[in-house]
C-alpha positions in Angstrom: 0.0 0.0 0.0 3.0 2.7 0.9 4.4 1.7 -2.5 1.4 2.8 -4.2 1.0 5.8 -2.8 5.1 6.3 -3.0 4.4 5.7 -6.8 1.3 8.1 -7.0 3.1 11.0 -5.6 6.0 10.7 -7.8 3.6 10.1 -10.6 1.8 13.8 -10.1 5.0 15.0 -9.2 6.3 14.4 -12.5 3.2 15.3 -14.2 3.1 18.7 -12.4 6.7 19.9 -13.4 6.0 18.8 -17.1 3.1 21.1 -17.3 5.6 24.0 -16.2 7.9 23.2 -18.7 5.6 22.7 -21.6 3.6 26.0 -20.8 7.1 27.9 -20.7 8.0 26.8 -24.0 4.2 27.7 -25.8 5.7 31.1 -26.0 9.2 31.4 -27.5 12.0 32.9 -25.5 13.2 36.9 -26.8 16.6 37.9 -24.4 15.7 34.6 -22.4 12.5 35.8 -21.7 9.1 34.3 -22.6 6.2 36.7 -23.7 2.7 36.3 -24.3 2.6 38.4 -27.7 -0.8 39.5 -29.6 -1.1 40.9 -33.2 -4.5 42.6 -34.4 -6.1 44.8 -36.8 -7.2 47.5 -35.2 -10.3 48.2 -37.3 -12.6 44.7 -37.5 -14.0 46.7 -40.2 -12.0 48.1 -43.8 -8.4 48.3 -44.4 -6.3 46.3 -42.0 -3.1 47.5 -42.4 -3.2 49.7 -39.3 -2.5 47.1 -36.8 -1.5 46.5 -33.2 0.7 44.6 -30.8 0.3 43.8 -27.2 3.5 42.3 -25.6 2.3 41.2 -21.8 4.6 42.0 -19.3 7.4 43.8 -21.4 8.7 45.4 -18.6 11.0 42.6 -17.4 13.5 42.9 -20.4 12.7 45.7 -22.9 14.7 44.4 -25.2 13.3 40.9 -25.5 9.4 43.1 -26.0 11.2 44.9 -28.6 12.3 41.5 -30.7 8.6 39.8 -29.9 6.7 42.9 -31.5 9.3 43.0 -33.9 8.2 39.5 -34.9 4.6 39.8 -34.2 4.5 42.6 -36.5 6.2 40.7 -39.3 3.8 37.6 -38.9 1.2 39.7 -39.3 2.0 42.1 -42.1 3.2 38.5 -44.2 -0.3 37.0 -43.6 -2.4 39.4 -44.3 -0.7 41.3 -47.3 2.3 38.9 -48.3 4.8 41.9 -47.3 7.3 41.6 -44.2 7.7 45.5 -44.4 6.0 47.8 -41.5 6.6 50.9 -39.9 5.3 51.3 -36.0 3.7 54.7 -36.0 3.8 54.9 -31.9 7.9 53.8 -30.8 10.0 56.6 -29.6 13.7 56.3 -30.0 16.3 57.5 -27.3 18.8 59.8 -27.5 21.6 56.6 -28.3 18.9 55.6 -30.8 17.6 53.2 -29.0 13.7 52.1 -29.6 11.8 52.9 -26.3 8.5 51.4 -26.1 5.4 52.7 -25.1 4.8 50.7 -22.0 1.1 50.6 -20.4 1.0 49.1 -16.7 4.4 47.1 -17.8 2.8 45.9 -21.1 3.9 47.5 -24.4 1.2 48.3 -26.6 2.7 48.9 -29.8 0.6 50.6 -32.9 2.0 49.8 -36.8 1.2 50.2 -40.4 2.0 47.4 -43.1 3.4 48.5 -46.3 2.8 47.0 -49.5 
């Protein structure tokens, strides 16, 4: 009977630390850091070139938010007009040149425009 329940345990134990690997890896890693990235229109209606890109929890490497939106915003403009080119009408740059995004409550909400 301990056997079983020595089993069990080591059972959900493994189980449980499989499920924080997996769901670490559903979102790939920019400056080692994972981030939830969205990419929308943002008209539901008419031309959807204007477009826009929510990086969750940017704040923890600004960098790594950069290189997600930077890829969001490429997946996006190649899927909906066949183009990779973009411009992002809202991203400030820094004195050194640097891209600073617009960060709201530590998420970066990015705005962009495909080009055809």
């Amino acid at each position: 009977m301990k056997l079983g329940t020595v089993i069990l345990l080591a059972a959900t134990a493994l189980g449980i630390s499989a499920c924080a690997s997996v769901n670490e890896t559903r979102f790939p890693a920019y400056d080692g850091v994972h981030f939830r990235v969205t990419a929308k229109a943002e008209s539901r209606r008419g031309n959807r070139a204007p477009f826009q890109v929510h990086v969750d929890r940017a704040a923890r490497s600004t960098q790594g938010a950069l290189e997600a939106a930077h890829h969001a915003s490429t997946r996006y403009c190649i899927a909906n007009f066949g183009s990779s080119r973009f411009d992002w009408t809202n991203v400030q740059t820094d004195a050194e040149g640097l891209a600073v995004l617009p960060l709201v409550k530590g998420d970066a909400v990015i705005k962009g425009i495909c080009k055809t």
